[in-house]
Backbone as numpy.savetxt, mean C-alpha at the origin, in Angstrom:
# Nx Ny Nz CAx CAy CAz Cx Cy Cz
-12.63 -5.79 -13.41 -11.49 -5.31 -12.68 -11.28 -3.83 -13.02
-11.07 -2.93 -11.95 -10.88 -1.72 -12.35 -9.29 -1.39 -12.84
-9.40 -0.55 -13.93 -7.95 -0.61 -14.50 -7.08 -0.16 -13.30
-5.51 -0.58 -13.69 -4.79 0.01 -12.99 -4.79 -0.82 -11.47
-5.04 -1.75 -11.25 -5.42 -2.17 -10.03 -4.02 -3.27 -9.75
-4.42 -3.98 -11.07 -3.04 -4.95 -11.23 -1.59 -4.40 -11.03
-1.28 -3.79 -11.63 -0.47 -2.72 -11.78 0.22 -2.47 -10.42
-0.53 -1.43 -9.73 -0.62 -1.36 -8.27 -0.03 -2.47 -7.73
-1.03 -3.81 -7.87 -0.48 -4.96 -6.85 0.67 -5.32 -7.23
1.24 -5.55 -8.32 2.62 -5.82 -8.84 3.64 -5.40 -8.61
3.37 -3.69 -8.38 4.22 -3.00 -8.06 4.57 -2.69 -6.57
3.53 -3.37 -6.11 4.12 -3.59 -4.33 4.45 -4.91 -4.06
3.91 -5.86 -4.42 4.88 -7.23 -4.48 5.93 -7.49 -5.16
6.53 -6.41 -6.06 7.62 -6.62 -6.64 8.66 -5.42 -6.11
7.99 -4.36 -5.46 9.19 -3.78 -4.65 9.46 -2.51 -5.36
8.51 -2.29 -6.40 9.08 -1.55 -7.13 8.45 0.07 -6.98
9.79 0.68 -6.50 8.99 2.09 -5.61 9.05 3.58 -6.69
10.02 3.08 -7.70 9.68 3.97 -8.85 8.08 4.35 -9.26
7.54 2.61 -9.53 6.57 2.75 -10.24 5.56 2.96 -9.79
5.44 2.55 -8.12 4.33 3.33 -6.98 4.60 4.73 -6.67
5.26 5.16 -7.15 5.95 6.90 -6.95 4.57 7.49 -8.06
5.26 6.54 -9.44 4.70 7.33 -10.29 2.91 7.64 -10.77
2.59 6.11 -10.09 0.95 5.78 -10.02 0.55 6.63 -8.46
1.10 6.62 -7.76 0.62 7.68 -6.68 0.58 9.57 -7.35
1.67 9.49 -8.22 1.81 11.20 -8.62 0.91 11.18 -9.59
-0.11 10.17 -10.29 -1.32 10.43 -10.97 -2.24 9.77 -10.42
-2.35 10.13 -9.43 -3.67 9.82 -8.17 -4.33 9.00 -8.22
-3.65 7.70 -7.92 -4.26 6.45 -7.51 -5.02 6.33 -6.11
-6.15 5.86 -6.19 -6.16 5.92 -5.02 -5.98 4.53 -4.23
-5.79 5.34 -3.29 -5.33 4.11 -1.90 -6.70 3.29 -1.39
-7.69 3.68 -1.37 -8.62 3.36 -0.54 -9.13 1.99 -1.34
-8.63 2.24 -2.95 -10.01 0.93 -3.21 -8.71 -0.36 -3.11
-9.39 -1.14 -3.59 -7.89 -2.55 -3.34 -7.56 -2.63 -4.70
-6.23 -3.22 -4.04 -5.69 -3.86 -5.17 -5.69 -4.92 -5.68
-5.81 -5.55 -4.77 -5.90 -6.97 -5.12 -7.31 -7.38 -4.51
-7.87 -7.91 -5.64 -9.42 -8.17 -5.67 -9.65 -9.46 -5.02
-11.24 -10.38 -4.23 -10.94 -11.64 -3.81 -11.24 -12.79 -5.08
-11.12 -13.87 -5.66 -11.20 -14.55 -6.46 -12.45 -14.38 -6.77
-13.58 -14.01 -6.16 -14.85 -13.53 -7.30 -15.28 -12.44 -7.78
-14.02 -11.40 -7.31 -14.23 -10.37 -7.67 -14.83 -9.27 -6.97
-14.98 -9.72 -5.49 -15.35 -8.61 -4.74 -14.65 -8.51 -3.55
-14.72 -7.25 -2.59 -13.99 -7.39 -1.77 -12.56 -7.00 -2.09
-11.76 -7.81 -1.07 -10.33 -7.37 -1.84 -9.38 -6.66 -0.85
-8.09 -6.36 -0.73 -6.88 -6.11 0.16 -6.43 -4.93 -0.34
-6.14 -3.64 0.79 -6.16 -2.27 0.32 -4.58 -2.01 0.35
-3.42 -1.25 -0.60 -2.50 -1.54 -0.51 -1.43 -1.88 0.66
-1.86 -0.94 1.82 -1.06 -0.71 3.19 -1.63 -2.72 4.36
-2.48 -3.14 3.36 -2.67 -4.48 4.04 -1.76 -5.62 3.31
-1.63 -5.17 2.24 -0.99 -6.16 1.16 0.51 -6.03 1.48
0.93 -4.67 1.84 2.92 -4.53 2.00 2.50 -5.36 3.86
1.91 -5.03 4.90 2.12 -5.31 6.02 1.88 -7.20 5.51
0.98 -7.44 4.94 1.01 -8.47 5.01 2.51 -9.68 4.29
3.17 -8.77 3.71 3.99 -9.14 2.76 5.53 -8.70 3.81
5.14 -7.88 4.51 6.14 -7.22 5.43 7.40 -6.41 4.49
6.61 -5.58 4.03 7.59 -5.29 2.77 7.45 -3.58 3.66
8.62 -2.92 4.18 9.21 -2.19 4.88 9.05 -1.08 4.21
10.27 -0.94 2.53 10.32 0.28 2.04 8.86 0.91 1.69
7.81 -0.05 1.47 6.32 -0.39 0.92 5.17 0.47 2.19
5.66 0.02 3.33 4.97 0.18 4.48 5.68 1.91 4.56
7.02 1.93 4.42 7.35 3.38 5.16 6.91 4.85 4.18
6.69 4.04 2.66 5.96 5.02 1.60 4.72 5.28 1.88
3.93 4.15 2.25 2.34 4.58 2.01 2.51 5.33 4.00
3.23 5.07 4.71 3.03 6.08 6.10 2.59 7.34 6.00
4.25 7.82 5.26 4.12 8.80 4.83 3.02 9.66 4.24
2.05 9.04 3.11 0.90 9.08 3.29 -0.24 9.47 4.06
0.08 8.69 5.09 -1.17 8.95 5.98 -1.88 7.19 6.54
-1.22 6.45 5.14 -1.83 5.12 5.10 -0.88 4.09 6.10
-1.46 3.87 7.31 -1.13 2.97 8.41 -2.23 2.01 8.92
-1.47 0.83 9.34 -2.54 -0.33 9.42 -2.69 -0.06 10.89
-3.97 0.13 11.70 -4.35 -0.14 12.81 -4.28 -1.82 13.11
-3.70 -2.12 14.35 -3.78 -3.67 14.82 -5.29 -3.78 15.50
-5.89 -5.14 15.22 -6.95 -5.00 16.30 -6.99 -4.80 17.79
-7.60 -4.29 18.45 -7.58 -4.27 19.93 -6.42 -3.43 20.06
-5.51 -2.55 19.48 -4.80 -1.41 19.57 -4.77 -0.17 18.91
-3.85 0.69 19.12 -4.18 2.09 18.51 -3.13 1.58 17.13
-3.00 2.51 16.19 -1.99 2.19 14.88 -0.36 2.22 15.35
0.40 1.26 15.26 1.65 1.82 15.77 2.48 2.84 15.20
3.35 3.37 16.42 3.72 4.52 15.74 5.12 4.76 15.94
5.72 3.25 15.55 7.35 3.48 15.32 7.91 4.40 14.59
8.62 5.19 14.72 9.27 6.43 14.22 9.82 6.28 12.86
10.69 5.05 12.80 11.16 4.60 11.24 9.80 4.37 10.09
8.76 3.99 10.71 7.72 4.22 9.36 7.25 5.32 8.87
8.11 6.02 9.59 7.64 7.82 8.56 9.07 8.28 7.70
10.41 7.30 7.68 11.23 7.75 7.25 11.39 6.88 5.90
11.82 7.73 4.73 11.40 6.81 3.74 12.13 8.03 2.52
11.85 7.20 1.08 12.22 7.97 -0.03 10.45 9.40 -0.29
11.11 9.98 -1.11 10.19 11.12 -1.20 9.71 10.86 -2.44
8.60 11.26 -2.70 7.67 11.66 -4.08 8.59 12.35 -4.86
């Protein structure tokens, strides 16, 4: 498991936007997952894990970002409230 990974997932299933503030301001990155599949490969990248969880404040942080889930067979949506959010 790569360090820091757990961490990450905890801290978006638990809501907690302090502590994704602070693992984003020492450059986590977004791209690899966080949550790994039970054998260890593969795995759910954070902006799949909040949509999947429908966790809002979660979704409108990583926007901001840059990090938005494309739907299949559509373009990424681009409701206006997912760019409004707390700041770094």
């Amino acid at each position: 498991m790569v360090q820091g990974e757990r961490a990450f997932y905890d801290a978006i299933v638990n809501q907690k936007l302090d502590s994704l503030k602070l693992l984003l301001r020492h450059n986590y990155d977004l791209d690899m997952p966080c949550k790994l599949d039970y054998d260890g490969s593969g795995g759910k990248a954070p902006v799949r894990v909040a949509v999947d969880r429908d966790l809002a404040d979660i979704q409108r942080l990583l926007a901001r970002l840059g990090y938005v889930l494309a739907l299949p067979g559509g373009p990424p949506t681009t409701n206006p409230e997912m760019t409004m959010g707390h700041t770094l």
